[in-house]
Every structure is written in structure tokens, then in C-alpha cells.
Short mmCIF file of the C-alpha atoms (twelve columns), coordinates in Angstrom:
data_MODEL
# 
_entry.id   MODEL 
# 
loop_
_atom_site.group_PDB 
_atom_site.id 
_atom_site.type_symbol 
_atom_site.label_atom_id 
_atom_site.label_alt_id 
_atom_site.label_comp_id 
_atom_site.label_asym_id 
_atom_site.label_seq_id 
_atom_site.Cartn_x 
_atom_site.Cartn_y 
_atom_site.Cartn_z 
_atom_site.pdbx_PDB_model_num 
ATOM 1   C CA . UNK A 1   -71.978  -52.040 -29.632 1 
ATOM 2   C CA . UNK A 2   -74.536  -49.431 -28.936 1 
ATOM 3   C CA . UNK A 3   -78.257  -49.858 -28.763 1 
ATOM 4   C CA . UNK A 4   -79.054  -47.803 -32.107 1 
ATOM 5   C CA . UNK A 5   -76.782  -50.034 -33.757 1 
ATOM 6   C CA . UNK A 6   -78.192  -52.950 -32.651 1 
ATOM 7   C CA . UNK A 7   -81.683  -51.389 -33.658 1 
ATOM 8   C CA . UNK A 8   -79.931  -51.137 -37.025 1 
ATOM 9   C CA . UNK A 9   -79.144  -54.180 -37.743 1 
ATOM 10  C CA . UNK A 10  -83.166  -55.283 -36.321 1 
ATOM 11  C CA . UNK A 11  -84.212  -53.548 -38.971 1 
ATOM 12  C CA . UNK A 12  -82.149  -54.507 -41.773 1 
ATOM 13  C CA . UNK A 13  -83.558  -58.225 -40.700 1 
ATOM 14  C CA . UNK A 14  -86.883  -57.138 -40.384 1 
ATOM 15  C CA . UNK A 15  -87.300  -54.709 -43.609 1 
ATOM 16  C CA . UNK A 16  -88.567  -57.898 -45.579 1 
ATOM 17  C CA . UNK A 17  -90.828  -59.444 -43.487 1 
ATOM 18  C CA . UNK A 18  -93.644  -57.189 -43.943 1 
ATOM 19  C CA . UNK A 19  -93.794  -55.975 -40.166 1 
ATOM 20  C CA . UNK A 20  -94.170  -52.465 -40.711 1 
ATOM 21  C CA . UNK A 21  -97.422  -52.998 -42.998 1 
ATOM 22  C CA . UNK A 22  -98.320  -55.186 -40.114 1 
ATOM 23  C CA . UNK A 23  -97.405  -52.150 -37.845 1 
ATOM 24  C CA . UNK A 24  -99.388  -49.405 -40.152 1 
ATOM 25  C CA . UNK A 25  -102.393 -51.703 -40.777 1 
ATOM 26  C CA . UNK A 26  -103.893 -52.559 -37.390 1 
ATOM 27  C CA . UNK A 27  -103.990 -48.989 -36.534 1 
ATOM 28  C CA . UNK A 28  -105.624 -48.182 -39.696 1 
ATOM 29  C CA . UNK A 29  -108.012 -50.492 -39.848 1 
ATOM 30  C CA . UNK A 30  -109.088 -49.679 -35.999 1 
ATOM 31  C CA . UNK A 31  -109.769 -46.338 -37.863 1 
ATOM 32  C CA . UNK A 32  -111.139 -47.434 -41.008 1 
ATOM 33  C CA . UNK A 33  -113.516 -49.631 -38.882 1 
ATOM 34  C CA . UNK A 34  -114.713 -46.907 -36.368 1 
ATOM 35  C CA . UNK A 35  -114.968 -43.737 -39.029 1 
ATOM 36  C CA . UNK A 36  -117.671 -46.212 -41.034 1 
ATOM 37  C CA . UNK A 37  -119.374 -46.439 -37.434 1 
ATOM 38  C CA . UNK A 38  -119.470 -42.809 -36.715 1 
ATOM 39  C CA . UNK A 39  -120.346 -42.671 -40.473 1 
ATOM 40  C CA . UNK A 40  -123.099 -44.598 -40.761 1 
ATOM 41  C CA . UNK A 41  -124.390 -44.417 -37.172 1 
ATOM 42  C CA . UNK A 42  -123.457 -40.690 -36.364 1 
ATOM 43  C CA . UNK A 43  -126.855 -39.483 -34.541 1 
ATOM 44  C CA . UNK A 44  -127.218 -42.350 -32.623 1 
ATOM 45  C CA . UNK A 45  -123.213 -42.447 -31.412 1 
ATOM 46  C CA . UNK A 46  -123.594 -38.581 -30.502 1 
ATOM 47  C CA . UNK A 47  -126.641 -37.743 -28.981 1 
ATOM 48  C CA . UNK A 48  -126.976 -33.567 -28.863 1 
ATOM 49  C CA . UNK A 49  -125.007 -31.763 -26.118 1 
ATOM 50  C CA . UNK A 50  -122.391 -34.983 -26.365 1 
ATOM 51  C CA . UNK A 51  -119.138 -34.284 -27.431 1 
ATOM 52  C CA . UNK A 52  -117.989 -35.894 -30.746 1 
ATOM 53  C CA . UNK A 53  -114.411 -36.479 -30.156 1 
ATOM 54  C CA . UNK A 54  -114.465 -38.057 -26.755 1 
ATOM 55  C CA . UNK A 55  -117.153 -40.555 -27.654 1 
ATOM 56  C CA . UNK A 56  -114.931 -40.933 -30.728 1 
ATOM 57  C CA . UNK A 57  -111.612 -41.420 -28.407 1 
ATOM 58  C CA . UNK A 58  -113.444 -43.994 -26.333 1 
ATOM 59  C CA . UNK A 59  -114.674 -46.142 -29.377 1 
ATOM 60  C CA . UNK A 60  -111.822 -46.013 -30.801 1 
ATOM 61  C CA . UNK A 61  -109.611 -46.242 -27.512 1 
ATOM 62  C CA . UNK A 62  -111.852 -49.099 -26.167 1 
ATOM 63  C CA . UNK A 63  -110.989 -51.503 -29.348 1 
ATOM 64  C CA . UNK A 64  -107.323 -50.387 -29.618 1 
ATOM 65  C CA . UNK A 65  -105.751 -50.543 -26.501 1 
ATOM 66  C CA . UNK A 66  -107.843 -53.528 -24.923 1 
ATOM 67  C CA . UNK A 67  -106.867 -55.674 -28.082 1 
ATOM 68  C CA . UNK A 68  -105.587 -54.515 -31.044 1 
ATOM 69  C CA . UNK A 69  -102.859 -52.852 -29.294 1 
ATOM 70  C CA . UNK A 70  -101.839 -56.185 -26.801 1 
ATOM 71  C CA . UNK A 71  -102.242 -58.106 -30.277 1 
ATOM 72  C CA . UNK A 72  -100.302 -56.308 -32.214 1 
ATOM 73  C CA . UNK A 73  -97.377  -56.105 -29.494 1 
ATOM 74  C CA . UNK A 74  -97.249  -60.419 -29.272 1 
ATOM 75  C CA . UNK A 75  -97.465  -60.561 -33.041 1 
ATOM 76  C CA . UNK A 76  -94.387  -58.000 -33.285 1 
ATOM 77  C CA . UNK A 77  -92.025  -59.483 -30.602 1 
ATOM 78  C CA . UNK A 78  -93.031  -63.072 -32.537 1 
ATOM 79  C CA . UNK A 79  -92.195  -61.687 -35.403 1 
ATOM 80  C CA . UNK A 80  -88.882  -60.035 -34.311 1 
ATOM 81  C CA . UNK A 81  -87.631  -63.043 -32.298 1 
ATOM 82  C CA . UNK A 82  -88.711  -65.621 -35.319 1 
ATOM 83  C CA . UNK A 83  -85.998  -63.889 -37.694 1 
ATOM 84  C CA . UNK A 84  -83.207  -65.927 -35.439 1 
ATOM 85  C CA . UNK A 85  -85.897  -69.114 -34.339 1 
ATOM 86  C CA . UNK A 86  -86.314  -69.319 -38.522 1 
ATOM 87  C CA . UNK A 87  -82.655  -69.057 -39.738 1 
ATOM 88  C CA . UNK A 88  -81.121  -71.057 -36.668 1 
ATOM 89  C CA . UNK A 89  -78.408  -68.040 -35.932 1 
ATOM 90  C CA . UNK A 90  -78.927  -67.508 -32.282 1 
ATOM 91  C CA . UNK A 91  -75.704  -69.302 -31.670 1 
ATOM 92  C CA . UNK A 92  -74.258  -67.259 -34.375 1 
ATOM 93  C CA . UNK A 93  -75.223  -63.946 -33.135 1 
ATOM 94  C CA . UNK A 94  -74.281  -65.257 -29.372 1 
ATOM 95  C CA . UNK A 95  -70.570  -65.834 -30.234 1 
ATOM 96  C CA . UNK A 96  -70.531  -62.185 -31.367 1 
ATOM 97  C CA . UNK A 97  -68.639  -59.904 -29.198 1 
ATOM 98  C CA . UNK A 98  -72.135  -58.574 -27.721 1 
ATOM 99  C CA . UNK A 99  -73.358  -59.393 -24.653 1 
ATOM 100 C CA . UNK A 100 -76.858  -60.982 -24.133 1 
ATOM 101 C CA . UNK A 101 -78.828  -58.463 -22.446 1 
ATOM 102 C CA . UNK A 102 -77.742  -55.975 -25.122 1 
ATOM 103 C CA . UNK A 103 -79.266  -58.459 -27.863 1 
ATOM 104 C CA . UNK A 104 -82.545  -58.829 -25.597 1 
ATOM 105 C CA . UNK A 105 -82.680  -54.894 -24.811 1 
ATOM 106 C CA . UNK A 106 -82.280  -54.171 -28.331 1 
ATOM 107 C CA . UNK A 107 -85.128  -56.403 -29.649 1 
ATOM 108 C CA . UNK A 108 -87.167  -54.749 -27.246 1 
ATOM 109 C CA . UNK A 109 -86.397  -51.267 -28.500 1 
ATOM 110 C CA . UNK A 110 -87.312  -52.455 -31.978 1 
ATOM 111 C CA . UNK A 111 -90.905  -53.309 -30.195 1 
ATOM 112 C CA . UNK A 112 -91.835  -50.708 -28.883 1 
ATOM 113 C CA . UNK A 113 -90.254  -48.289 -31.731 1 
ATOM 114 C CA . UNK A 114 -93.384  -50.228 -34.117 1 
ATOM 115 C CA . UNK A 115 -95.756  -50.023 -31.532 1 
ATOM 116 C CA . UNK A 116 -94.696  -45.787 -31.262 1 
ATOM 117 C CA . UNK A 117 -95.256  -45.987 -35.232 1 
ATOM 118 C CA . UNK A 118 -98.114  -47.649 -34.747 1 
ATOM 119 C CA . UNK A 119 -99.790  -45.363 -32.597 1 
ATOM 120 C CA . UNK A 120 -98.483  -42.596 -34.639 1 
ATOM 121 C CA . UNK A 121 -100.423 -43.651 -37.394 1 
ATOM 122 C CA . UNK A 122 -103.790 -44.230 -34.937 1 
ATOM 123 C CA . UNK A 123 -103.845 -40.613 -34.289 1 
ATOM 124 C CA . UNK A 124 -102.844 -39.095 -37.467 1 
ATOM 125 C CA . UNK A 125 -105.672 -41.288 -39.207 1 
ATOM 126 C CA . UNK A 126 -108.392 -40.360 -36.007 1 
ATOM 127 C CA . UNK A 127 -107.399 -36.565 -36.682 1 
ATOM 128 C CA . UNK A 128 -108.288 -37.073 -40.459 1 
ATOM 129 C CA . UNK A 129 -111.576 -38.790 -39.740 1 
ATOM 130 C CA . UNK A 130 -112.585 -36.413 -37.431 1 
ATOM 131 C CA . UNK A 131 -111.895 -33.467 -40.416 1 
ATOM 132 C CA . UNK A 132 -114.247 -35.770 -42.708 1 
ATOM 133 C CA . UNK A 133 -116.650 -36.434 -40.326 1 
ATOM 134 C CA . UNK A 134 -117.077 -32.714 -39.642 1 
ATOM 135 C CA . UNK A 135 -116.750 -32.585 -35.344 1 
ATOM 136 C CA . UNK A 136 -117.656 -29.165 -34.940 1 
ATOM 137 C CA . UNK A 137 -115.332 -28.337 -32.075 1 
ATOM 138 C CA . UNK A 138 -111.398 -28.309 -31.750 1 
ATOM 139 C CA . UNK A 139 -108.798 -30.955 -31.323 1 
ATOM 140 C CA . UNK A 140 -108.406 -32.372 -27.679 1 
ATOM 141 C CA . UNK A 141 -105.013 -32.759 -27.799 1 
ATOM 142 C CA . UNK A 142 -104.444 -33.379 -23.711 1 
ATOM 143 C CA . UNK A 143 -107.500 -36.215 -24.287 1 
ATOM 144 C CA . UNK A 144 -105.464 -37.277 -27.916 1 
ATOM 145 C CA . UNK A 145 -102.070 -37.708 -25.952 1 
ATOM 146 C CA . UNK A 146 -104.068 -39.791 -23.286 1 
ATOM 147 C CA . UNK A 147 -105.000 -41.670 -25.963 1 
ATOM 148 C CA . UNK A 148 -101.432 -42.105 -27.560 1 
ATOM 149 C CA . UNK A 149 -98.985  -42.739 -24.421 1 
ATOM 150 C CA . UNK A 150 -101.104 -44.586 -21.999 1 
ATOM 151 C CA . UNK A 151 -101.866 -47.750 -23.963 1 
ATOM 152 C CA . UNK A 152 -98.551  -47.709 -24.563 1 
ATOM 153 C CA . UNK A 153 -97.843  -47.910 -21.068 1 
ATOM 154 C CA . UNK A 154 -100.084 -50.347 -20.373 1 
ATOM 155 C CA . UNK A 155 -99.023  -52.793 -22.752 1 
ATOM 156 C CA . UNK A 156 -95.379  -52.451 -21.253 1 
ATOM 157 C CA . UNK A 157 -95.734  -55.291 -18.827 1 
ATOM 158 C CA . UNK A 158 -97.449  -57.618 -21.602 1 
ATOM 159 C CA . UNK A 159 -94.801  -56.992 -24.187 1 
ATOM 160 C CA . UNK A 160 -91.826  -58.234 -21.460 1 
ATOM 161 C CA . UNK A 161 -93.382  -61.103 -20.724 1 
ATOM 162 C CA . UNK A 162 -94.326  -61.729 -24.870 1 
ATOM 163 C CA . UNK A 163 -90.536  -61.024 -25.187 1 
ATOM 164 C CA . UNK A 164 -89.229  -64.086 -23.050 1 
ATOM 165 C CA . UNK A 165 -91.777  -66.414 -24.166 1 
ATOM 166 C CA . UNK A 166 -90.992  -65.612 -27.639 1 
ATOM 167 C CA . UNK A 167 -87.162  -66.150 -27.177 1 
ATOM 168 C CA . UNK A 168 -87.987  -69.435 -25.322 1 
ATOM 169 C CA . UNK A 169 -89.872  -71.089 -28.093 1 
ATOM 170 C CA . UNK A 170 -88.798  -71.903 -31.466 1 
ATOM 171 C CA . UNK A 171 -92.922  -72.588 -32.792 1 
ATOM 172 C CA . UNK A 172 -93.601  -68.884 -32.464 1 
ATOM 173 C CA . UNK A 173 -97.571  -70.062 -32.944 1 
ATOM 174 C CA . UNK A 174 -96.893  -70.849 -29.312 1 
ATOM 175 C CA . UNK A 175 -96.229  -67.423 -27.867 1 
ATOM 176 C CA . UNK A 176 -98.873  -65.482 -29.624 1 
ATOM 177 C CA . UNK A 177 -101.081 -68.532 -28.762 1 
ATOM 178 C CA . UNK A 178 -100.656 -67.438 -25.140 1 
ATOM 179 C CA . UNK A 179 -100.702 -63.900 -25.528 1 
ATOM 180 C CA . UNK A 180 -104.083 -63.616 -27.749 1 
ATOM 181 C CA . UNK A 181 -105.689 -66.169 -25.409 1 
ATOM 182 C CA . UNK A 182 -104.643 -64.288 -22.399 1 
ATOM 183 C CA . UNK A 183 -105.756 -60.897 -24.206 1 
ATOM 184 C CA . UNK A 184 -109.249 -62.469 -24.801 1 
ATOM 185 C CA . UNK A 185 -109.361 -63.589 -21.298 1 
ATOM 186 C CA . UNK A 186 -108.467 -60.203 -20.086 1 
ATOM 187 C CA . UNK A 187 -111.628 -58.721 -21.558 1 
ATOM 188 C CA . UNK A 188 -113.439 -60.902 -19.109 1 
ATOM 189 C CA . UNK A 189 -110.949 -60.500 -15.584 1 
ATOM 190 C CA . UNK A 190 -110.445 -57.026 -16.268 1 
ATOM 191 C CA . UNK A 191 -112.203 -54.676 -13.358 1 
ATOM 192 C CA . UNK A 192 -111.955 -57.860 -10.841 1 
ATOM 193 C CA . UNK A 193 -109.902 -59.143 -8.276  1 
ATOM 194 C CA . UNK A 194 -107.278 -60.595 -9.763  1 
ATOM 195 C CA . UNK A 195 -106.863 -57.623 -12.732 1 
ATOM 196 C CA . UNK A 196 -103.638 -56.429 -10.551 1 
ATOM 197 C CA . UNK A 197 -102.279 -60.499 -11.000 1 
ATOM 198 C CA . UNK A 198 -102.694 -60.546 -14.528 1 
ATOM 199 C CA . UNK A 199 -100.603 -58.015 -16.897 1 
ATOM 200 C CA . UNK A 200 -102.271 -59.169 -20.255 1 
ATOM 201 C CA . UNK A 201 -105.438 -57.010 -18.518 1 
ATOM 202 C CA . UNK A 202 -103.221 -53.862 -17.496 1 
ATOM 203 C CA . UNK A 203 -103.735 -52.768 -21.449 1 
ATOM 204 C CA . UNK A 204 -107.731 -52.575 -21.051 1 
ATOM 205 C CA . UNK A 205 -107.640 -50.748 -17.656 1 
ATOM 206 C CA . UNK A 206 -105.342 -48.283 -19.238 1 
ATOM 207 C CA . UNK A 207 -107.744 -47.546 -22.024 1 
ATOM 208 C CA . UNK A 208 -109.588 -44.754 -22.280 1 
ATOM 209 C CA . UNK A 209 -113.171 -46.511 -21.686 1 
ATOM 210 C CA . UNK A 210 -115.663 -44.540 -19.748 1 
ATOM 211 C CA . UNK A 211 -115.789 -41.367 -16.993 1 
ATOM 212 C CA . UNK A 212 -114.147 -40.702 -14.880 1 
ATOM 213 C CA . UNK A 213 -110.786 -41.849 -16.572 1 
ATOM 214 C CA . UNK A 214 -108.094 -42.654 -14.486 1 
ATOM 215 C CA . UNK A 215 -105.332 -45.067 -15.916 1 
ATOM 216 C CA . UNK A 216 -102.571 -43.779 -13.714 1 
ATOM 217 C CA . UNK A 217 -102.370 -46.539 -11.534 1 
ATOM 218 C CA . UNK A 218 -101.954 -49.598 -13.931 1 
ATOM 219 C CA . UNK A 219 -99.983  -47.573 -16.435 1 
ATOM 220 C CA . UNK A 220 -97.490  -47.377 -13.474 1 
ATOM 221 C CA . UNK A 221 -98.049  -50.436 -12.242 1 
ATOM 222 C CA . UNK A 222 -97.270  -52.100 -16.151 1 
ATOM 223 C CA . UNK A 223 -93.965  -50.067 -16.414 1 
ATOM 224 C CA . UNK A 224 -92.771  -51.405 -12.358 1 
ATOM 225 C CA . UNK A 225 -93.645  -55.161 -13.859 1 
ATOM 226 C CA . UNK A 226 -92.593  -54.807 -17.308 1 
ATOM 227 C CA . UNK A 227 -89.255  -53.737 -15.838 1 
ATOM 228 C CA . UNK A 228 -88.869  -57.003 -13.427 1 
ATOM 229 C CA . UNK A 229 -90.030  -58.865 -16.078 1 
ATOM 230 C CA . UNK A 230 -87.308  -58.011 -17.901 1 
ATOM 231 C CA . UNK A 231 -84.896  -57.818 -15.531 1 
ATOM 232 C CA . UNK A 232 -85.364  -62.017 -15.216 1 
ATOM 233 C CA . UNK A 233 -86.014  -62.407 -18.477 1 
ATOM 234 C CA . UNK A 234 -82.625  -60.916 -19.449 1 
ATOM 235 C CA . UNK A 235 -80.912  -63.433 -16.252 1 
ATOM 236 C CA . UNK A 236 -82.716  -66.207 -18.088 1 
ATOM 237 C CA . UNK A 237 -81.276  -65.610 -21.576 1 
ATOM 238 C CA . UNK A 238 -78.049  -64.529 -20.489 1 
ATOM 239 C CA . UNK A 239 -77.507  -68.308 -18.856 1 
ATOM 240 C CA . UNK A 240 -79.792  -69.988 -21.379 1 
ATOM 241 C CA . UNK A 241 -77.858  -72.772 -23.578 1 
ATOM 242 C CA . UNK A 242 -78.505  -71.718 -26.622 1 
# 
């Protein structure tokens, strides 16, 4: 069975559970929530000879990839795993003729697919607030696709480990338990010693807070351990009794 099949048949079990508003609303109301600040706060945001859009990028960038973004990827893996954990069919769907890591691959296609969606919609709605709000210079589009890919990056390693802890458990309060409390305590580790140790903090170092900008390393880094993380998490389901 191939992988966009197996997407396929993630989203038919998915199209009622509300994800994709879920998906489309934290982005929107990262938005919503910073065009009010530039709104109501403009002058003091933008002082002359500033420009708009990057201090708009970094407010923006600063609350959605160091936690809406990590959020938003627990809650979705939850979510996705908790369609089987609810209807008891894991052993159903494991004596189909599909192998494991196939299931586990697929599931986190599906992930980041919303999380793509999701960021989608960030920039769309950050490109119409910035036509409202009335920036009088042009779209940074190398500073907008910063923006766009390397959260995404960053919360690779995050989303792996989210993945096996929310195939492990059947309370799925228990997985995004650990991932929002790990989140919170990344705003707090991030920048120290043990920032490389702790993947829930690779999403803040990879957001586009402050100059000079440089995410390159722990975007990398989040892709090399989101990779092994999946590598054992897939050797750990595939001999799991289920």
C-alpha cells in the first residue's frame, strides 16, 4: 500500500474530528492577535527608520514557532493517533496486510501535511494584515519563507518524539501533557546549556526572534534527531504487542 493511500484513508478518519479547524485556527488567531497589536500599538512597535515587516515577522514569528507551532504539532499527532486509542482498532488495522512502519510513516505524513496547511494559512493571513495595516514597502519574501520552512524544521524533532508517545498511551491527555509542559519549559532552557539536549526547545531557537538570525544549526540539528527518533520509534511499534 503506498504512502498517499495510507494518507487517504488518515483523512477519511480524521475529516470529522474537527482537526483541520484546529489546523486553520491557531495560525489565525496568532494573526488575528498580532494585527490588533500592530493596530492598536503601531507607533510604538515601529519606531521611524524601522522596518514594518520584520518587526512584524519577529512578533509574529516569536509567538508561533516557540509555542503555537510545538502546540499545535502535540495536539495534531494526539489527535491523529486517538482515532485508533478511541475506537480500539489498532489490532484491527495491524492484521492488515500493511506493515507497521508504513502505518507509523503515514501518520506522520498526515502531521506534518496540517502543520504545511497550517503555516500556509500563517502567511497568507500575515500578507493580508500587512495590506490593511498599510507597510509602506514590499513583501520580503526570502524573510517570509524563513518564516514559513524553518519552524517547520524545528519542530521536526518534537513532532517524532510526540508521535511515539502518542502511540504508546491510550489517555492521549498524557502526551500533550508532556509536550505543552516541555514547550513551556523550553521558553525558559532555550539559549542555555542544555538547549542542544532538549528538542521541545529546537522550535524557539529556530524562530525568527532577534538579529542576527541564524537558525541553521538547530533546524539541522531537529531534522538529524527527528529522523533517529523515528527510526526507534518505528523498531518500537513494529515489536510492540498491540
Amino acid at each position: 500500500m503506498s504512502y498517499l493511500r495510507i494518507m487517504q484513508i488518515e483523512w477519511q478518519k480524521l475529516k470529522r474530528s474537527g482537526i483541520m479547524y484546529i489546523a486553520c485556527g491557531a495560525p489565525l488567531f496568532v494573526v488575528i492577535l498580532q494585527f490588533l497589536n500592530f493596530k492598536l500599538r503601531y507607533d510604538i512597535l515601529i519606531p521611524s527608520g524601522f522596518s514594518p515587516w520584520w518587526v512584524f515577522i519577529q512578533e509574529v514569528g516569536s509567538f508561533w514557532g516557540a509555542l503555537v507551532l510545538p502546540i499545535l504539532a502535540a495536539i495534531i499527532v494526539a489527535i491523529i493517533c486517538g482515532q485508533e486509542h478511541s475506537t480500539n482498532v489498532w489490532k484491527y488495522i495491524m492484521a492488515l496486510p500493511i506493515k507497521r512502519w508504513k502505518v507509523y510513516i503515514g501518520k506522520l505524513f498526515m502531521t506534518f501535511f496540517l502543520l504545511t496547511i497550517a503555516s500556509v494559512v500563517l502567511i497568507f493571513g500575515m500578507i493580508m494584515s500587512s495590506l490593511v495595516l498599510g507597510f509602506n514597502e514590499p513583501i520580503p519574501l526570502q524573510k517570509i519563507w524563513w518564516l514559513f520552512i524553518f519552524p517547520l524544521l524545528g519542530v521536526i524533532a518534537l513532532t517524532s518524539i510526540q508521535m511515539w508517545l502518542s502511540t504508546r498511551f491510550h489517555n492521549l491527555s498524557i502526551p500533550i501533557g508532556i509536550g505543552v509542559i516541555c514547550i513551556v519549559v523550553s521558553l525558559f532552557v532555550a539559549q542555555s546549556s542544555i538547549t542542544f539536549w532538549f528538542p521541545w526547545a529546537y522550535p524557539f531557537m529556530t524562530a525568527p526572534i532577534g538579529t542576527p538570525y541564524e537558525p541553521y544549526f538547530y533546524s539541522g540539528l531537529s531534522v538529524i534527531v527527528g529522523m533517529l527518533c523515528t527510526l526507534i520509534g518505528i523498531y518500537e511499534f513494529s515489536k510492540r504487542d498491540i
